[in-house]
N, C-alpha and C positions, 0 to 999 in steps of 0.2 A: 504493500500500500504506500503510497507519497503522499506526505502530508500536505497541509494547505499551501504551506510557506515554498514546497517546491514546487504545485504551481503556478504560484504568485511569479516566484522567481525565474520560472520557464519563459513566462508570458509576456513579463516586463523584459526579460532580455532581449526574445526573439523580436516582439514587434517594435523597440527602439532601437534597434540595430537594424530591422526592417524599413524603416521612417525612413534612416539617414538615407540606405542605399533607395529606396525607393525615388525618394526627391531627387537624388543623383542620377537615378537613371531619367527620369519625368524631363529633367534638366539637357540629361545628353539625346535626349528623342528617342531615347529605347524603351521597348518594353519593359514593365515591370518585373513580368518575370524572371527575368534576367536578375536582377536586383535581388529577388526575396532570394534565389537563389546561392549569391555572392555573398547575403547575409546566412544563410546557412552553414557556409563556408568559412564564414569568421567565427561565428557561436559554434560551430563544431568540433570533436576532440582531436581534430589530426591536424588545424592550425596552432599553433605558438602564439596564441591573442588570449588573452585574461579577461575573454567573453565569454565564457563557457553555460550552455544551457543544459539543462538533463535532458542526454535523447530518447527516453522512455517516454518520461512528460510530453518532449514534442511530439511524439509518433501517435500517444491517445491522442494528442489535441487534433495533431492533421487528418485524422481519421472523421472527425468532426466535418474539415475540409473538405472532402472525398464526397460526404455524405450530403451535404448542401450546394456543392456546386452539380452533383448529378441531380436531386432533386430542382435546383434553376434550370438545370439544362431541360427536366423532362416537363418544366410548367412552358416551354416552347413548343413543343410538343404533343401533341393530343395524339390519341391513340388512333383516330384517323389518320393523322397526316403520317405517322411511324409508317402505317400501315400501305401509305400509298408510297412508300419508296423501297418497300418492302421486299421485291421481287429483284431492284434495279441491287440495293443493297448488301441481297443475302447473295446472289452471282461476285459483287464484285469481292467482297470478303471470304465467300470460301476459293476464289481463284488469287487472293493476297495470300491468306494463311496457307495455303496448302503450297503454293512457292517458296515461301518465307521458310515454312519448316524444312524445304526440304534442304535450302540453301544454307539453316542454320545447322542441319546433318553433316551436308559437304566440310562448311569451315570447321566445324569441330574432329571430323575425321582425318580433315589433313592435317590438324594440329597435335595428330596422335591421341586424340581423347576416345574414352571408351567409346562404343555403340552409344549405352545410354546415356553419357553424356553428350552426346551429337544430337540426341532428341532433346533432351531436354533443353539443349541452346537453339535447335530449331522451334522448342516451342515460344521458350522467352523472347523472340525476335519477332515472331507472330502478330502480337498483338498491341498494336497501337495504345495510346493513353488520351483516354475521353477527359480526364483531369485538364491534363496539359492543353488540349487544344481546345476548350469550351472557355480558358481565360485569357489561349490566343485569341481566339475568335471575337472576343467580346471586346479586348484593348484594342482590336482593329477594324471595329464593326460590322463584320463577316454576317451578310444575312442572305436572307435568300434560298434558290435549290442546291446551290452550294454548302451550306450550314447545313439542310438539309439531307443530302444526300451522305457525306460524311459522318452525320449522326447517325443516321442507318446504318452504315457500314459500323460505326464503334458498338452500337450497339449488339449487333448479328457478330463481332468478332467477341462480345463479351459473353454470348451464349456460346460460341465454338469455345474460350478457353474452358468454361466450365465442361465440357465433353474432353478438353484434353487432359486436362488434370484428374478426371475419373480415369481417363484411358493411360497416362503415366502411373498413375497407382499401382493400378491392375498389374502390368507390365514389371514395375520394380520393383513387386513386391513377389513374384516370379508364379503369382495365379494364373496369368496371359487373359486373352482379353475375345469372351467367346461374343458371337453374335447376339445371344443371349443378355448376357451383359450388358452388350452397349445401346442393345434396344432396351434394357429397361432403365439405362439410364437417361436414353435420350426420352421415352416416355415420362418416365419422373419430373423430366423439365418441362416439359410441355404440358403436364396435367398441372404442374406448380402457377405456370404462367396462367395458363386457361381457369383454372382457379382463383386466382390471385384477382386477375381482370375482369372475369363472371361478377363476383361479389361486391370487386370493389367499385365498378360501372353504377353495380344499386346502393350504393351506401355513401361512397366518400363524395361526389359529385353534390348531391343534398346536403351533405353535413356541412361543406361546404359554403352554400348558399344561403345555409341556417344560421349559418354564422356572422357571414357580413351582412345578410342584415338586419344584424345587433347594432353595425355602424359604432364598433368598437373595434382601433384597428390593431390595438393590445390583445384582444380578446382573438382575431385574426390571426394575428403571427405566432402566438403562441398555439394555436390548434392545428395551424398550418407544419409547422415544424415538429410539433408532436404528431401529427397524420405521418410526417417523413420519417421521423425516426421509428416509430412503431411497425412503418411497412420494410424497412432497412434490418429493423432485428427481423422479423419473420421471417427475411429472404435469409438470413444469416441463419436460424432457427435450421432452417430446410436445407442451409450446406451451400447456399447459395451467396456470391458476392452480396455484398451493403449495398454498392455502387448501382447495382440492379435494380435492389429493392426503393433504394431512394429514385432512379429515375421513373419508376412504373408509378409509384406516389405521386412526382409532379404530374407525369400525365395522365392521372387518373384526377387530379387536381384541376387541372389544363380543364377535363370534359365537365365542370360547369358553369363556364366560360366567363370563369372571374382572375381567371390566372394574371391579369394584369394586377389588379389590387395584390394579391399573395407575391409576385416575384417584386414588386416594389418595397412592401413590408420587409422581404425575407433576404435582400442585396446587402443592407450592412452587414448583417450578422455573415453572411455568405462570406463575403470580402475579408473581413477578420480571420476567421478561419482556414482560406483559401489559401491567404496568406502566411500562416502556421503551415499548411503542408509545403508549400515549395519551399520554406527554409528547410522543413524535414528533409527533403530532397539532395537541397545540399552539403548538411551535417553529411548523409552518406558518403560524402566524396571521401576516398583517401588517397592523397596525392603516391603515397609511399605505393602501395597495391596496383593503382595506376603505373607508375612507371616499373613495377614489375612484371605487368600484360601486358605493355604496352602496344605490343605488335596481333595479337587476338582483341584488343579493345579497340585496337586501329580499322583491324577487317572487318569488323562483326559491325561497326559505325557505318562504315561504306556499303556493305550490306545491306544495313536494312533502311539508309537513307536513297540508296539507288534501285535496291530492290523493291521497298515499297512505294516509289516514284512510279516505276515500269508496270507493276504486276498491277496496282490500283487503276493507274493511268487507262491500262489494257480495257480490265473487268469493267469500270466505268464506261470505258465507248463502248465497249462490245454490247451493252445494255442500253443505247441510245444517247448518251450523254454528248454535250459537244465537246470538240479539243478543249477548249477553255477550259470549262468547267470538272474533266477529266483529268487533265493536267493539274490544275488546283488541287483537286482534292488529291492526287498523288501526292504531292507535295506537302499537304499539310497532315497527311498522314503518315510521315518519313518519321517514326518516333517509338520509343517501348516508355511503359511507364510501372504503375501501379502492378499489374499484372505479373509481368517478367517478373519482381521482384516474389511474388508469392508463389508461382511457379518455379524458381529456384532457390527458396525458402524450402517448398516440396521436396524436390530434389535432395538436398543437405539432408531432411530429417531422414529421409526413406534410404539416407546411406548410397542413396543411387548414382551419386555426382562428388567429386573431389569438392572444398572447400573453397576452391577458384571460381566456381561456377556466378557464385551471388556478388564477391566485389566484382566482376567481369560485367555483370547483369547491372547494376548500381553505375557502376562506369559510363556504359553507351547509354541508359539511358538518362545520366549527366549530361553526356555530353550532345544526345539529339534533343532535350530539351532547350538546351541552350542553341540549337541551330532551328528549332521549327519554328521560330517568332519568325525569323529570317527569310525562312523557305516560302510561310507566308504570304510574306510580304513579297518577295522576290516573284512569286508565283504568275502573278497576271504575266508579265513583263516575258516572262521563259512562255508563257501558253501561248503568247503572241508569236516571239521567234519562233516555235513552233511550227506553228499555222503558215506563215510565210514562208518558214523552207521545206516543206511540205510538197511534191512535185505534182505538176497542177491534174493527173489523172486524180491523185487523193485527195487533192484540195476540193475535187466535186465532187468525188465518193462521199470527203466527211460530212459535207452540206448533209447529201439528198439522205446518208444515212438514219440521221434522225428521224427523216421524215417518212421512211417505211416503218420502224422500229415504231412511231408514234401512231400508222394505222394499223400497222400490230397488233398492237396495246388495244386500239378500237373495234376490233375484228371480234365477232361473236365468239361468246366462249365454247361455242360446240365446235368451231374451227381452230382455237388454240389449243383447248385442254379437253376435246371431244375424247370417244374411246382409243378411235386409232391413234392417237398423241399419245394417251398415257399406253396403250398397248406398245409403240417405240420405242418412250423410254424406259418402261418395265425390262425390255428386251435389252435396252444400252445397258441399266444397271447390272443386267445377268450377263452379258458380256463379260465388264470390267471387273465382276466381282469372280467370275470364272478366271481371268487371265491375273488376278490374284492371288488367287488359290493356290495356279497351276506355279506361280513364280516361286510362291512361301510356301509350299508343298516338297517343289522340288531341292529348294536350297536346302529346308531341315534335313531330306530323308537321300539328299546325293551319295551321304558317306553308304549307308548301311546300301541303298541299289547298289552302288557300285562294287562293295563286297558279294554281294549276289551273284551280280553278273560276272565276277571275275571268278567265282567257284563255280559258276554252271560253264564259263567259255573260255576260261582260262587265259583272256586278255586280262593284261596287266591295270593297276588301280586308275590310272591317269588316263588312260586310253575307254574305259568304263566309263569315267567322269562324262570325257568327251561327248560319248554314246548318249550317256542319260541329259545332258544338257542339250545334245541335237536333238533328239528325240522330244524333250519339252519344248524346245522353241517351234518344232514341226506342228505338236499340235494346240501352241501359240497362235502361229498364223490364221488358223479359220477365225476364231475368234477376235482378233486386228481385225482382219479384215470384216467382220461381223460389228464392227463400233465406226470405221470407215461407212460399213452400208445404211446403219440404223441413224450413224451423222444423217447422211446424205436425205436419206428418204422423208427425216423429222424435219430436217431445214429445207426441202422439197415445200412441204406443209404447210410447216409455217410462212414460208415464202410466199404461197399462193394464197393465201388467208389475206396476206401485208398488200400484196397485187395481183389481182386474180386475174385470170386470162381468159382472154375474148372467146366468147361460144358463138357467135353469129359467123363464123366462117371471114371474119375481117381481118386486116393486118394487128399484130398483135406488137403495139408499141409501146407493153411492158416488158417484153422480151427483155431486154438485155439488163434493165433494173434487176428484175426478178433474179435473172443470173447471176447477179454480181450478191446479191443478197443470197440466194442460197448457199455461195461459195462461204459467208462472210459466216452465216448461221451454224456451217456444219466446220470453220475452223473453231467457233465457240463452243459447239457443244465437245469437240473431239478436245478442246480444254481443259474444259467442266469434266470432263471424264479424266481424260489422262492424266493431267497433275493428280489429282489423290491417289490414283492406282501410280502412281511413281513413287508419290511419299511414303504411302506404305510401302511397298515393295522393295524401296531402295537400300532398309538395313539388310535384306537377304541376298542384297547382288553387288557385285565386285564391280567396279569403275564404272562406267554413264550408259553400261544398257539402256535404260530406262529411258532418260533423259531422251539421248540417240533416234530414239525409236519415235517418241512422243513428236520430234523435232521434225524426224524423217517425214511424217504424214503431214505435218502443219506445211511445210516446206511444198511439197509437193503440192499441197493444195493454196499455196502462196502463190504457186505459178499461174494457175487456173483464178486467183482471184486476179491477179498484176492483170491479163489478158484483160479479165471482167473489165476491170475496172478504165480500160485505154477505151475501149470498146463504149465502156460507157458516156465517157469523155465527148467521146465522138457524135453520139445519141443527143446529149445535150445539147453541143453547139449547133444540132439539126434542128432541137426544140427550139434555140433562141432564133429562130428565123421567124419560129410560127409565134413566138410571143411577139416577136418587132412587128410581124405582120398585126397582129391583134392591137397591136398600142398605136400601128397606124392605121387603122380604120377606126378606132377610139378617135382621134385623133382629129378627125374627119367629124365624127359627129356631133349633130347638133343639141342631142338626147342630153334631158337632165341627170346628171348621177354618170352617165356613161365610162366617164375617166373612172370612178370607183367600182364598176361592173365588167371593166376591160376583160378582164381576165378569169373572168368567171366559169366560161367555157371550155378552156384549154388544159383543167386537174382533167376533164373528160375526155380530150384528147390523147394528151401526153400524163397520164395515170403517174408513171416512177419520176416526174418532177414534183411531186410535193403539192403544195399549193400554192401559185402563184399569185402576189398581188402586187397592183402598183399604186407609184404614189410619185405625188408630183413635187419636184420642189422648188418653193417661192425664194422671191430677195431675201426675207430674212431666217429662210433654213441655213442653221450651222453647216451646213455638208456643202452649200454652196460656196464654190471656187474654190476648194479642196480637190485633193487627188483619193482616189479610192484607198488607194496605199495608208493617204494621210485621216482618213478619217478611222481608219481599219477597223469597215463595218462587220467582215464576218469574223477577225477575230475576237471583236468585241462582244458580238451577239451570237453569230452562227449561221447568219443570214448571208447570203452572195446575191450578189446584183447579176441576172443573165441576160439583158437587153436593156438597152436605152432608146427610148424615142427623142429627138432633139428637132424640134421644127418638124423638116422636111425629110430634115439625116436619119439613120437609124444607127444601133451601133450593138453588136452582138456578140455576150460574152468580152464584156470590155477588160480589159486590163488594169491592174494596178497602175499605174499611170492615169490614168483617163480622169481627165477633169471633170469635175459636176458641175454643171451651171444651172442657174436660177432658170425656172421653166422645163428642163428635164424631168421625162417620166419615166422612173426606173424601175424595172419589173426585178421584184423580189422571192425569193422561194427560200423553205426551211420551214424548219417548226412552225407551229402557231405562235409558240410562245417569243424563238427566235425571230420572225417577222414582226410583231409587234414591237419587239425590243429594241429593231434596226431601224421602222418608223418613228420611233422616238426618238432615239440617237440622230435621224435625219433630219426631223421637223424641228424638234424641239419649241421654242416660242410660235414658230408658224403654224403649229397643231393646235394654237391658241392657248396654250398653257406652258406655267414654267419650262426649259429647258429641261429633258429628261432621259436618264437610261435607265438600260436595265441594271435589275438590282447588283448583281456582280458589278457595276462598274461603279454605279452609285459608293458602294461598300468599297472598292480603290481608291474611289476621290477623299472619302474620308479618313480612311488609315492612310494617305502618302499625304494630305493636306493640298 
């Protein structure tokens, strides 16, 4: 027990040693975070400063931390909006985590570390920190589907670590880990949650409401904060993260839609304590431990700042997102936190890991904390260069992709998730869990066939090996190839769903969309598949089989997509003929509204452009006398301009170069969402209202000033 006087003394230390750095950082235009951090570093036992806090004291308080800033983050939140990034989310985090582990296998195996120590630093490398980035976010005013879509993703990776940490248990504690098992673990969680949200949907929402209004806003934050902590032990109760139970709280807080009044009352208290945990953060640092890893604290930083740059970036498009926004959140989820450190807490107890494992884990994620304010911020600026050197077949790939993936999403559910869909993937999964099997089947039982066969044939032990490894790879093959065909035939599907094709015996001028999108579907799903059947597989095989092979088919259908996608290119700049045509006989007419109906016609036409619309712009549009380059409306938004009407001129598929003038009508395509974002970045005051972007840019203007 500590008595009162120690945490008097914890509290006065931390947050006046917090203040100074704080102002200092305020001062030099940096994040704070950085700051609580460096005061961590002073109050903690491995500098020579005569600031010394108790790290026991800090660690209950920051736990406080944890538990308040998840519960802020989940009154943003309502259980609808979770739910609608839901899909975009859980794709792109088990295609993060399941790279991430397997790359945190790799480095730990070339560094000579056991097997289980190679999991368990692929697991720690996994999993992002919703701590760290929700007080990025907030110092840089991050809102929008970018805030969004990344909460999704932390959340869905905060239920994957809870299934790995059951599944390291299991494993090091040398039970292994039956399917049995992991179905009733993975049902546990889901009857917790579905529980959790059944109940608290009829209860907390009302008490809620019952509450304010009392029009007591004392009475408010105290029951608002007791709702959080009470659902945070529960979740702990059932073996589950705090950080969980606090975020399900706020958005069950969020659903009676007073979350405004609650996250107002509940921001100082937040902030205080918030503040406690990143100093906890940086008391762990020990400079001495540091430069005795230094070179596994080195790789395993670049890992998971590059790794989860790429692998997020990926998951994110491949789910419809644009580069920007894809990009961004790759980046701002470059980071380990709270996580790693309990997963290799695990590790230490279970004996399963040397004693290196947790300052190594403590280490990186020091040291990505201190680089995600940056990455941040840095973010818009890289999604831009991006986008520009981007070679122009993909530059119109990434437009029009959104814009299939978005009639996707609209296409009835008996053509997504009908029977034959889930009959597909039924079959992908028995596939991959076949060429599992067959992988971890053969590695355990090689030694003792190979004794078989060398008593029954009298070939020696090494030449047996041989045999039984060709032999498994032989009847490998049906089954590849059987995840090749169930790709192909599911993103057939779903393709046709996204852009159906003509039954009247007419020219079919989704054709070549459709193509480029099946290709795109079935490298995704043969993703979705293959990375897990790699991570697993890969402690039972000797150097990059796995990898090789997964790479082999992506490759190959890389080829088939690059073709698509030239092919497509080409399609387009046919369609901007027929949109020039459309914007001059608009042009011509005398009809009221006609400039805003131009294009109404030609989604029926040319189906795999999107939805085209135009918009005209006046003397006092921002975009006028600007070059396309200079206003960079599709890196900004997502939107590309594929025709200009000018007078008399036309101009088709214009260039970055190409000047805008006052009175151009420029025919746009992309998202709905992206289209409107680019009219406003266009119009701005000439729309008849302030100057406006979309929120992504809006949220730049403000964190760079």
């Amino acid at each position: 027990m500590h008595g009162a006087h120690e945490f008097l003394q914890a509290i006065a230390v931390v947050l006046c040693v917090a203040a100074v750095t704080t102002v200092l950082f305020q001062r030099l235009r940096q994040p704070v975070v950085l700051g609580y951090i460096l005061a961590g570093l002073v109050v903690g036992p491995y500098v020579p400063i005569p600031l010394v806090a108790n790290p026991e004291v800090v660690t209950t308080l920051s736990e406080m931390g944890v538990i308040l800033l998840m519960f802020s983050l989940g009154l943003e939140f309502s259980l609808r909006k979770l739910f609608s990034v839901g899909f975009t989310a859980g794709v792109t985090a088990v295609i993060q985590c399941s790279i991430m582990v397997w790359l945190g296998f790799v480095v730990g195996r070339a560094f000579g570390w056991t097997t289980l120590e190679g999991i368990f630093t692929g697991a720690l490398i996994a999993i992002s920190s919703t701590t760290i980035i929700a007080k990025a976010f907030d110092e840089q005013g991050i809102k929008g589907k970018l805030r969004e879509l990344v909460v999704g993703v932390l959340i869905v990776e905060d239920l994957i670590a809870v299934l790995l940490m059951a599944t390291l248990t299991a494993i090091s504690t040398g039970a292994g880990l039956s399917l049995r098992e992991l179905s009733f673990t993975t049902g546990k969680l889901v009857a917790f949650l579905v529980g959790l949200v059944a109940v608290g949907l009829f209860t907390i929402p009302r008490a809620v409401r019952a509450v304010i209004k009392l029009n007591r806003p004392e009475t408010t934050l105290v029951a608002s904060v007791g709702i959080c902590f009470a659902v945070a032990l529960l979740a702990q109760a059932f073996g589950y993260s705090v950080a969980l139970g606090a975020f399900l709280a706020g958005s069950l807080v969020a659903e009676s839609g007073e979350e405004k009044v609650v996250e107002h009352l509940v921001q100082p208290v937040r902030d205080i304590f918030a503040a406690i945990f990143f100093v906890s953060v940086g008391m762990l640092i020990n400079p001495a431990l540091i430069a005795e890893h230094w070179l596994a604290i080195l790789v395993l930083t670049v890992v998971v700042i590059l790794g989860k740059l790429m692998s997020v970036t990926l998951g994110a498009f491949l789910t419809g997102n644009s580069t920007r926004t894809s990009v961004q959140a790759g980046m701002s989820l470059a980071q380990i936190g709270e996580f790693s450190f309990i997963i290799a807490a695990l590790g230490l107890s279970l004996k399963a890991t040397g004693t290196f494992i947790y300052p190594v884990a403590v280490a990186v994620s020091a040291i990505t904390t201190l680089t995600t304010p940056l990455l941040i911020k840095k973010s818009a600026p890289v999604a831009t260069w991006v986008d520009r050197k981007l070679p122009k077949p993909l530059q119109t790939f990434v437009t029009l992709y959104g814009t299939w993936v978005e009639k996707l999403r609209a296409a009835p559910r008996r053509e997504t998730l009908g029977a034959g869909v889930r009959r597909l993937i039924r079959l992908l999964v028995l596939d991959a869990v076949l060429v599992s099997a067959l992988v971890i089947g053969t590695s355990l039982s090689a030694e003792s066939l190979a004794g078989f066969v060398e008593a029954r044939t009298g070939v020696d032990e090494e030449w047996s090996k041989l045999l039984i490894y060709g032999a498994a790879v032989l009847l490998a093959v049906p089954f590849l190839v059987g995840v090749i065909g169930m790709a192909r035939r599911l993103g057939a599907t779903l393709a046709e769903a996204a852009l159906p094709a003509r039954t009247d015996g007419k020219l079919d001028l989704a054709a070549a969309p459709r193509r480029v999108l099946l290709v795109t579907l079935q490298v995704g799903i043969v993703l979705l598949v293959g990375i897990p059947v790699v991570v697993v597989t890969q402690p039972f095989l000797k150097g990059a089989m796995g990898p090789l092979v997964v790479l082999a088919m992506v490759g190959a259908l890389g080829v088939a997509f690059w073709r698509g996608a030239t092919n497509l290119h080409g399609h387009v700049r046919a369609g901007a003929q027929v949109l020039v045509a459309a914007l001059a006989a608009q042009s011509h007419s005398k009809e009221p509204g006609a400039e805003e109906h131009a294009l109404d016609h030609v989604q029926g036409l040319l189906p795999g452009l999107g939805a085209p619309a135009s918009v005209r712009l006046e003397e006092t549009s921002p975009g006028a006398g600007k070059t396309l380059a200079q206003v960079n409306l599709r890196g900004l938004t997502g939107a590309t301009v594929l025709a200009i009407q000018r007078g008399e001129e036309s101009v088709s598929v214009p260039t970055a170069q190409e000047v805008l003038r006052a009175g151009d009508v420029l025919a746009l395509t992309g998202t709905c969402e992206a289209v409107e974002a680019a009219k406003a970045l266009l119009l701005g005051d000439a729309a008849g209202a302030p100057a406006a972007t979309p929120e992504s840019v809006a949220s730049e203007t403000r964190a760079h000033g």
